[in-house]
N, C-alpha and C positions, 0 to 999 in steps of 0.2 A: 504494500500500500504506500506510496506517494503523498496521497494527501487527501482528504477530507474536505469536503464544504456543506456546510446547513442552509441551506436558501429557501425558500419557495418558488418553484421551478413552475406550475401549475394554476397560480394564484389563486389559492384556494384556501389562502390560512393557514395549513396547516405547514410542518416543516419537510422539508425534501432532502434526501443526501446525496452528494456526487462524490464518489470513489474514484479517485483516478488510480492507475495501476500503472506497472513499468514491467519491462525483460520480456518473460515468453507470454506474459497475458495484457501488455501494452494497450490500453484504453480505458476506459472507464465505465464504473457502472453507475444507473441512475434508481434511486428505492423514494417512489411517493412516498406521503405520509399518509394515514390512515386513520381514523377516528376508532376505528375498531379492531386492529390489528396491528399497530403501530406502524410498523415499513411494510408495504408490498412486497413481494417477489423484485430483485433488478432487472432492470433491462441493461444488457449489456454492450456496448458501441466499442468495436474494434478500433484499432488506428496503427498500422503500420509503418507509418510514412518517417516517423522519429520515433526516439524514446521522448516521451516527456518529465518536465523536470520539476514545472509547477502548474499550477492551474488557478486562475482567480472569477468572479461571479461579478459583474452589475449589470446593469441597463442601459448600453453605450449608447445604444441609439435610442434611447427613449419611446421605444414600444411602450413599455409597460410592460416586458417580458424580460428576464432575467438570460443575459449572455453570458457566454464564457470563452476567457481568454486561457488558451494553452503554449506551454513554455516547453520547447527542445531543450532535454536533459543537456546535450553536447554543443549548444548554439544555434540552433534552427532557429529561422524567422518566427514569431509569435503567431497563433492563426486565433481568430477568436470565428467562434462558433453561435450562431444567430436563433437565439429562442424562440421556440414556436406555442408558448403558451400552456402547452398542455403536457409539458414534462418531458418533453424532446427539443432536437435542433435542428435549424431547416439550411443547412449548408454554410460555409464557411469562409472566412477571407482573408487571404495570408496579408499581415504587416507587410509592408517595404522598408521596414525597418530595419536596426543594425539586430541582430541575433540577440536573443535573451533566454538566460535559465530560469530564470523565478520573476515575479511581479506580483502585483497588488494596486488593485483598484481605491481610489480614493478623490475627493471632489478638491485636487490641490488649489485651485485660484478660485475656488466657493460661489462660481456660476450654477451651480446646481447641475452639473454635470459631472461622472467620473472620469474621473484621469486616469493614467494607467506609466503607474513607477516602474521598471524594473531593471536587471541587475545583471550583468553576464559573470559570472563563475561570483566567486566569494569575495574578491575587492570591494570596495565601497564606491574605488574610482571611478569604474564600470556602471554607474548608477545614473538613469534617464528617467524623466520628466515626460509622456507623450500628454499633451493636452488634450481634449477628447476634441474639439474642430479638427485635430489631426487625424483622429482615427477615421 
């Protein structure tokens, strides 16, 4: 396991988890929340293309639907993945950015939009700013 996220993917209130995973099971799984069961069964989304290294949640483009940005373990371009509401994703668009391991969504200059920090290997030097009109 990679990494963990609690969001509501579904917009149904309740909470959602995203599992991202690495090596021979590389993707991630998605578990609704449930009123009466707690987690659903996952649904599982392959991804071959990189390892990934981090994974972050917000709502870049202001659907109202929760996206998700994925980070190449080794440097890969960032691809953020476009929410479809109902606890999936409907296709994907790679950064033209410089390559990033990890990130995290945050509303840095306080327009009411997230931004998206992140970081390539473990320097602090390596550390970018993408404002969300960039995304």
């Amino acid at each position: 396991m990679k990494k963990v996220l609690d969001t509501d993917l579904n917009n149904d209130g309740r909470s959602d988890l995203i599992a991202a995973t690495w090596a021979s099971q590389n993707g991630w799984h998605v578990f609704l929340g449930s009123t009466s069961e707690g987690l659903l069964a996952g649904i599982q989304y392959r991804f071959n293309e990189f390892a990934i290294g981090g994974v972050t949640i917000a709502d870049f483009n202001q659907d109202q639907r929760q996206d998700m940005v994925i980070f190449g373990l080794y440097g890969d371009p960032p691809r953020i993945y476009w929410g479809d509401g109902n606890g999936g994703f409907r296709g994907y668009t790679t950064f033209r950015l410089e390559p990033a391991m990890f990130g995290f969504a945050a509303d840095v200059n306080n327009d009411g939009k997230p931004d998206l920090l992140t970081r390539l290997g473990l320097s602090t030097i390596n550390t970018r700013v993408i404002i969300n009109s960039a995304l």
